[in-house]
N, C-alpha and C positions, 0 to 999 in steps of 0.2 A: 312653301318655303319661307315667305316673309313669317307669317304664323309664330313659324317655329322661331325663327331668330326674334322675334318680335319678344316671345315668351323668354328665349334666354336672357334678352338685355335685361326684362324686367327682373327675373332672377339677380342677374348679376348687380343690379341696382339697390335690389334687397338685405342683398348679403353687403354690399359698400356699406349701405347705412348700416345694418348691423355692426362689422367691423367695426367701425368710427365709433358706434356709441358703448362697443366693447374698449376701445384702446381708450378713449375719454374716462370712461371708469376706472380703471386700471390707473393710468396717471394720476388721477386723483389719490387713487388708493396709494401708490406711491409717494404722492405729496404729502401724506397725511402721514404715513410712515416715518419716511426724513424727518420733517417737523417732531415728531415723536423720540428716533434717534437722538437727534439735535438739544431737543431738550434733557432726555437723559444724559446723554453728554455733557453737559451745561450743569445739569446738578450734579454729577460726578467730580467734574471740578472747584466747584464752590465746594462741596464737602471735604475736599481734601486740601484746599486753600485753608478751608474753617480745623480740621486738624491741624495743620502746618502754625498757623497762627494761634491756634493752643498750646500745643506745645511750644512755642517761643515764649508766650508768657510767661507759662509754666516755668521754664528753664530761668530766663530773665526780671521776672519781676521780683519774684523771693530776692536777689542779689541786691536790687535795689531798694526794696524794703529793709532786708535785713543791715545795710551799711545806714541806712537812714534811722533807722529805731536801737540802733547802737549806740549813737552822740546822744540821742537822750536817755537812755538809761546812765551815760555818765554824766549828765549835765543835772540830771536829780540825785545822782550820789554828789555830785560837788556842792549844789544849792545845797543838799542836808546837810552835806560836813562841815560847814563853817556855821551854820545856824546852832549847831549842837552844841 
């Protein structure tokens, strides 16, 4: 009878370590996942940040370009017109 219980502890000791170096892998492998997520997520927003902030340009810098390169195209027709 010891024998036998003997042989199952060792069993059952076998398989604990198994387990353990089963759920250890696994967790990792989950860690590395997340991290993985986490970064796609992360670039997903920076690119849609980096759209967002194209189009604002877009939308806003022409307006201020364009009212700024207006006074000098009047300001070379007025230098010309009295020099003429």
């Amino acid at each position: 009878m010891a024998g036998i219980e003997l042989e199952r502890c060792q069993q059952q000791a076998n398989e604990s370590s198994t387990f353990n170096k089963t759920t250890q892998n696994l967790a990792q492998k989950k860690c590395w996942e997340n991290i993985r997520y986490r970064i796609c997520v992360g670039l997903v927003v920076v690119g849609v940040l980096l759209i967002i902030l194209i189009v604002l340009l877009v939308v806003f810098l022409p307006q201020s370009s364009d009212s700024s390169s207006a006074p000098r195209t009047q300001d070379a027709g007025i230098a010309s017109g009295p020099g003429n």
